[in-house]
C-alpha positions in Angstrom: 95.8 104.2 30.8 97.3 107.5 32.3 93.9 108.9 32.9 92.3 105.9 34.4 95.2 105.7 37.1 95.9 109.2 38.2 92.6 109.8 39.9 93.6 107.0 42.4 97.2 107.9 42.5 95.8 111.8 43.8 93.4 110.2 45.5 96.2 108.0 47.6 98.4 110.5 47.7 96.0 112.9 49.5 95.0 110.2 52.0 98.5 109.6 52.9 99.1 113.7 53.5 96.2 113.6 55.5 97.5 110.7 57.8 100.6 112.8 58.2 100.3 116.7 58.8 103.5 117.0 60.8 105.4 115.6 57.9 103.1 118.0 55.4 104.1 121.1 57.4 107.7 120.3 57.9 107.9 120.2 53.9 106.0 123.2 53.7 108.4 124.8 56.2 111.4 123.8 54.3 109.9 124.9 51.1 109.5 128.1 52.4 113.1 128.7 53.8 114.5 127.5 50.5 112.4 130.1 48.5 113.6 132.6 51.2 117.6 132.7 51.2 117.6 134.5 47.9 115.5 136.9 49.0 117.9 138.0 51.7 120.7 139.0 48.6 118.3 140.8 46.8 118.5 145.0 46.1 117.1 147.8 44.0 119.2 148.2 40.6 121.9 150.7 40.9 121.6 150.2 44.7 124.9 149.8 47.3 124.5 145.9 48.7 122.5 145.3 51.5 123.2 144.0 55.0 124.7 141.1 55.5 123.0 137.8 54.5 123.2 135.5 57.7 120.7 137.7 59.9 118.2 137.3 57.3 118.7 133.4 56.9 118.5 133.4 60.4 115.6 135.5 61.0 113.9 133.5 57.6 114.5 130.2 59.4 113.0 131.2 62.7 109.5 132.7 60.9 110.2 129.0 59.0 110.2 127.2 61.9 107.1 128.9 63.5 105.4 127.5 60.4 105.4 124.1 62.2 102.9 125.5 64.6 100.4 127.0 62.3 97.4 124.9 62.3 97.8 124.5 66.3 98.7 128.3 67.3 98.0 130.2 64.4 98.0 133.5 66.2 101.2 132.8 67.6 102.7 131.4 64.1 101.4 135.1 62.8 102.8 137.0 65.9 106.1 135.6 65.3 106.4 135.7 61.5 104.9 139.9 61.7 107.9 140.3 64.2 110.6 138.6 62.1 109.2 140.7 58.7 109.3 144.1 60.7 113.0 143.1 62.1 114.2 142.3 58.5 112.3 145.6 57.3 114.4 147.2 60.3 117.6 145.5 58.9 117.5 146.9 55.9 116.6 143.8 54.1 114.3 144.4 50.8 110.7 143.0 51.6 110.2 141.1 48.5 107.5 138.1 48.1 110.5 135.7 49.3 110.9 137.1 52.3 107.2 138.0 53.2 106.5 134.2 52.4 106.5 133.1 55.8 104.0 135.5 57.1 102.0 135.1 54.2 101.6 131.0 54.9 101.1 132.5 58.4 98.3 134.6 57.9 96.2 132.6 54.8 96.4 129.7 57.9 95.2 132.5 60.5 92.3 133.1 58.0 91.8 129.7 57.5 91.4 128.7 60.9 89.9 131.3 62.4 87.2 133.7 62.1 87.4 136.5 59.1 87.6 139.6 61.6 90.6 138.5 63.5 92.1 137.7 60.0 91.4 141.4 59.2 92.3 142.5 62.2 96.1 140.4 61.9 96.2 141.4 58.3 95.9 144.9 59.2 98.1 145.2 62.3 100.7 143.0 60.1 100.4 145.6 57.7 100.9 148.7 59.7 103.7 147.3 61.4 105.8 146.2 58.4 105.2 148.9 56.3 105.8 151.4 59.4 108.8 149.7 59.8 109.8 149.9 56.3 109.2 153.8 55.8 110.6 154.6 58.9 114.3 152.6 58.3 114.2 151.8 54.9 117.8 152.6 53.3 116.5 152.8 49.9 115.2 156.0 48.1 112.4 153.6 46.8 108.6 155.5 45.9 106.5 155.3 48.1 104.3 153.8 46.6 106.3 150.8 46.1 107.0 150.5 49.8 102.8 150.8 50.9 101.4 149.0 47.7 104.0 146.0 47.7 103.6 144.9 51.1 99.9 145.2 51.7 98.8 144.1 48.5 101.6 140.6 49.8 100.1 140.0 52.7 95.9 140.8 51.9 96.0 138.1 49.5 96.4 135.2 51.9 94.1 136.5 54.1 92.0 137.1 51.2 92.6 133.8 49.7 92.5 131.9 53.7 88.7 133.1 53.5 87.1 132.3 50.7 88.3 128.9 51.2 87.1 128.6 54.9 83.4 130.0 53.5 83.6 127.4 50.6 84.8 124.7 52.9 81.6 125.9 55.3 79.6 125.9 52.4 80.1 122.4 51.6 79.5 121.3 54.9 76.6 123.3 55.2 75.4 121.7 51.6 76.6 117.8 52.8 74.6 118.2 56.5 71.4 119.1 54.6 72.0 116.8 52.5 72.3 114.1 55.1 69.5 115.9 57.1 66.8 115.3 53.7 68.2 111.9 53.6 67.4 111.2 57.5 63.8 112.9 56.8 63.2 111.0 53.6 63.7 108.2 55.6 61.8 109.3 58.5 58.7 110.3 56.2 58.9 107.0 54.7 58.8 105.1 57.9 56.0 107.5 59.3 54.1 106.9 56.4 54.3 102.9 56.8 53.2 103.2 60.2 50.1 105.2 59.1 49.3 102.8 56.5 49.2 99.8 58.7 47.3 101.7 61.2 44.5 102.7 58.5 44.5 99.2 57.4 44.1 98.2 61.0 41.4 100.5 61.5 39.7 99.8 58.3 39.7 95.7 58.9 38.6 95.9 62.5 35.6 98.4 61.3 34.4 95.5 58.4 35.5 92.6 60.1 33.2 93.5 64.0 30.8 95.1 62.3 29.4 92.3 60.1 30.2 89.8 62.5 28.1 91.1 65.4 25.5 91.7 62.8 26.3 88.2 61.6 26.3 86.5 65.5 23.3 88.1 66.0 21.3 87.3 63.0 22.5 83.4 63.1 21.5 83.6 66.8 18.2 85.1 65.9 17.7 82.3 63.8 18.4 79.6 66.0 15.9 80.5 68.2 12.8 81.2 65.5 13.2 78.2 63.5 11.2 76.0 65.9 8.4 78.0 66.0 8.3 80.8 63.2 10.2 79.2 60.4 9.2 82.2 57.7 10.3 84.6 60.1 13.7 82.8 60.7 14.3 82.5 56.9 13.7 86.1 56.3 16.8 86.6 59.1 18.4 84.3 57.2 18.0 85.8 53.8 19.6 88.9 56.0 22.6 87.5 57.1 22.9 86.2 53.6 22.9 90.3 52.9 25.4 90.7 56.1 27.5 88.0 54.9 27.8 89.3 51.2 28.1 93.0 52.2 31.4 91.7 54.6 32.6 90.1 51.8 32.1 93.2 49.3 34.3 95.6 51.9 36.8 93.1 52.6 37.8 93.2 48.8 37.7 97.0 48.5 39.7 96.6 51.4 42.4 94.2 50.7 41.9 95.5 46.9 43.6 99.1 48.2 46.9 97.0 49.2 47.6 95.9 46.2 46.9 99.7 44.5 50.3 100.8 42.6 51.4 104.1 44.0 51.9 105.1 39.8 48.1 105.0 39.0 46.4 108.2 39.6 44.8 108.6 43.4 41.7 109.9 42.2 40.6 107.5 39.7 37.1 106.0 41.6 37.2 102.7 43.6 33.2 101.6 44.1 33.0 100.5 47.7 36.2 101.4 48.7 35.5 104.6 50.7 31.4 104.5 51.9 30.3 107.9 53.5 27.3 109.5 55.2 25.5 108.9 51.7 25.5 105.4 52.8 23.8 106.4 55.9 20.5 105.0 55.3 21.9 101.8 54.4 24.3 101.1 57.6 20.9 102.1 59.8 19.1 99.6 57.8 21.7 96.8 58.5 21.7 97.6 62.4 17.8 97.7 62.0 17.8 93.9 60.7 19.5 92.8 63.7 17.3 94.1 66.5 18.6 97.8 67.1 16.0 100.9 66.4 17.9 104.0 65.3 17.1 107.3 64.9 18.8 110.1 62.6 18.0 113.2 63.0 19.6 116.4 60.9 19.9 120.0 61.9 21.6 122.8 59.5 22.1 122.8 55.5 23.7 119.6 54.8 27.1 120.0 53.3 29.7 117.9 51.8 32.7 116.9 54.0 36.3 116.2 52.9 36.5 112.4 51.6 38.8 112.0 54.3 36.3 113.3 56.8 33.5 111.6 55.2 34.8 108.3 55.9 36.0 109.1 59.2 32.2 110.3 60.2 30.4 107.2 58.4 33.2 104.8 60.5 32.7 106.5 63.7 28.4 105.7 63.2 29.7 102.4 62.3 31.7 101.6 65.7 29.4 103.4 67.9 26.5 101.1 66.6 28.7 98.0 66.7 29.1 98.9 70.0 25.7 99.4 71.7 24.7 96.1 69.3 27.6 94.5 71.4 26.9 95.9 74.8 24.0 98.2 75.2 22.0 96.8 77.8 19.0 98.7 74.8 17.6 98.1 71.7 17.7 102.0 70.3 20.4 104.5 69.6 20.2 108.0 68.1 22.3 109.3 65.5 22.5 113.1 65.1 24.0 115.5 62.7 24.4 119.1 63.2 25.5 121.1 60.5 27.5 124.0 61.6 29.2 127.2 59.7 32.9 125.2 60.0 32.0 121.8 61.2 29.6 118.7 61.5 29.0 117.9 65.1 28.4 114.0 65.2 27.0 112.0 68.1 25.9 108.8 68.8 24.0 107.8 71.9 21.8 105.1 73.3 19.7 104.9 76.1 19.3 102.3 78.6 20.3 102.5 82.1 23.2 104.3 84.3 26.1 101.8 84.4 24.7 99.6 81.7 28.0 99.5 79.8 30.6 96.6 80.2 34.1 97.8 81.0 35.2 97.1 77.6 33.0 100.5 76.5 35.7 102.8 78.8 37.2 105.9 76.7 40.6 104.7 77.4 40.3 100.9 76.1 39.6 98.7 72.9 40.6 99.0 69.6 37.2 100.4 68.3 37.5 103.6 70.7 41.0 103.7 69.8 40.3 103.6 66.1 37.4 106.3 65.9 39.7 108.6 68.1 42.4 108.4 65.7 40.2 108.8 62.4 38.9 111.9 64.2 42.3 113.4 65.0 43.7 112.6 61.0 41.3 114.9 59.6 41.7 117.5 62.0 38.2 116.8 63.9 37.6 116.4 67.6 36.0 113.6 69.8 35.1 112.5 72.9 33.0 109.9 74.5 31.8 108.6 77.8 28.8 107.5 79.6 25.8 109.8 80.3 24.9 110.8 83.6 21.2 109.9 82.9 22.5 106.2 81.7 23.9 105.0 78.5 27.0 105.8 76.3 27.7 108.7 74.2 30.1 109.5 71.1 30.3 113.3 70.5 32.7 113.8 66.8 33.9 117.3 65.5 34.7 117.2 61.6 35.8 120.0 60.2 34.4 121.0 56.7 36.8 121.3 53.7 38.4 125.2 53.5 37.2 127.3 50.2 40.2 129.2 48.9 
């Protein structure tokens, strides 16, 4: 049982230090002066006595007392302890660890709280001073190099020790924030990448959902209107928006079918349907065809495969742009050209018709359709922009880079 209750009995006992760092120094104080009275008896083997002992208990509980301050003035707790070492040194007291202790709790605190070069700097002036002192009114024939080695080699190891266990304690800090900070961004990258998603869904639904359904509207409108008078035309229309209707239905699943993708089966594997491109150009033309709208695609430049991030975002933006002029074009043609550059496809859809023909709902700064092609364009690190032309109609000019060879 012993092991399973000590780490809570440390771990209490700590807490309560903690809660109580006058009480912690006043014991570390007292510990200190108890350690110290010996030392002020103490002399060299074969040596006369020493001076008398009260001036050394005196002078030990002073530096003692100073220890009280430490963590608030620790250059001040130093200052005082260096001056009552050199006065005992003066005294003729012998400078053993006992009586250096106070100004070695003095400056291992010093280090501790501040930074290392005034600990050196303390540490060294300490050192001068008491072992100045020492040579210059010590009444023992000691070596010499008791009286330089002793001292200094006393009071560097606090400072040494002070230190290295600031640095580690810096360490750990430094090792807990970024630890915190990768938590915070882990977080951050998760969130981002939720918002993403539901915007790509967004984008992806509203790009199915309007463009089948104006193709849908205006196949069933079509309809309505030749069935009274040129029934085999209205049934071919109608075998159409069967086509429309299906093809809806077909991109809708691949759709929905991405949501419920697991993130532990490979990306790559294929997904029919799921991610059309400008192979399945002819195809969308033919669709816009059906309903009333003459299109014309013209190519310059060597045809080159985009990204499959960028070839979705160009087949999307032809998409939208021709769900649009269907929608509101006061025509009945659009052109649809691709220009094949050395680092990009230039993209643009335009239709004719007259100046002003456009509905307010076809401004660059309005409806989710713009909004949607502007942000496909900007996620694969393309360009776009899109207005009405000065000589009438509307026009969608893309920018999609091709795929860097390493």
């Amino acid at each position: 049982m012993a092991p399973l209750i000590a780490p809570p009995l440390v771990g209490n006992v700590q807490q309560q230090l903690r809660r109580h760092p006058h009480t912690v120094d006043a014991g570390v104080a007292l510990a200190v002066f108890v350690c110290a009275l010996p030392g002020t008896v103490v002399t060299l083997p074969g040596h006369e006595p020493g001076p008398a002992w009260w001036p050394g208990v005196l002078l030990a509980g002073v530096s003692c007392l100073a220890l009280m301050w430490r963590h608030s003035r620790p250059r001040g707790t130093a200052l005082v302890t260096t001056v009552g070492a050199m006065v005992m040194a003066g005294l003729g007291y012998l400078l053993t660890v006992l009586l250096l202790g106070p100004l070695m709790i003095a400056l291992y605190t010093l280090a501790l709280r501040t930074d290392r070069r005034t600990a050196n700097v303390f540490a060294g002036v300490g050192i001068v001073l008491v072992v100045g002192t020492t040579l210059v009114l010590d009444p023992y024939d000691e070596p010499l190099s008791l009286k330089l080695l002793g001292p200094a080699a006393w009071l560097l190891l606090p400072t040494a020790l002070g230190t290295m266990t600031r640095l580690r304690g810096a360490y750990l800090e430094a090792v807990q924030a970024r630890a915190e900070h990768a938590e915070r961004t882990r977080e951050e990258e998760a969130r981002r990448r939720v918002v993403e998603e539901r915007l790509r869904i967004a984008r992806d639904l509203h790009d199915v959902v309007a463009h089948h359904l104006v193709l849908a509207k205006i196949q069933a409108g079509a309809v309505a209107r030749l069935l009274p008078g040129r029934p085999t035309e209205a049934g071919r229309i109608t075998g159409e928006l069967a086509g429309t209707t299906d093809s809806a239905l077909r991109e809708l699943k691949a759709t929905v079918g991405l949501l419920r993708h697991h993130t532990d089966e490979p990306d790559d594997r294929p997904r029919p349907g799921a991610t059309p491109g400008l192979d399945r150009l002819p195809e969308l033309v033919g669709s816009f065809e059906g309903a009333g709208l003459k299109v014309t695609v013209t190519t310059e430049g060597e045809p080159r495969a985009l990204s499959a991030g960028a070839d979705l975002t160009a087949y999307r933006i032809v998409q939208e742009a021709l769900t649009n002029v269907t929608k509101h074009a006061g025509g009945h043609s659009a052109d649809v050209r691709l220009v094949y550059g050395a680092e990009r496809l230039v993209l643009s859809i335009s239709n004719g018709g007259r100046a002003g023909s456009h509905v307010n709902s076809l401004s660059t700064s309005g409806g989710y359709g713009l909004i949607g092609m502007r942000e496909r364009a900007h996620s694969v690190g393309g360009r776009i922009r899109m207005g009405h032309r000065p000589q009438g109609g509307f026009e969608v000019i893309a920018e999609l880079p091709f795929p860097a060879h390493l």
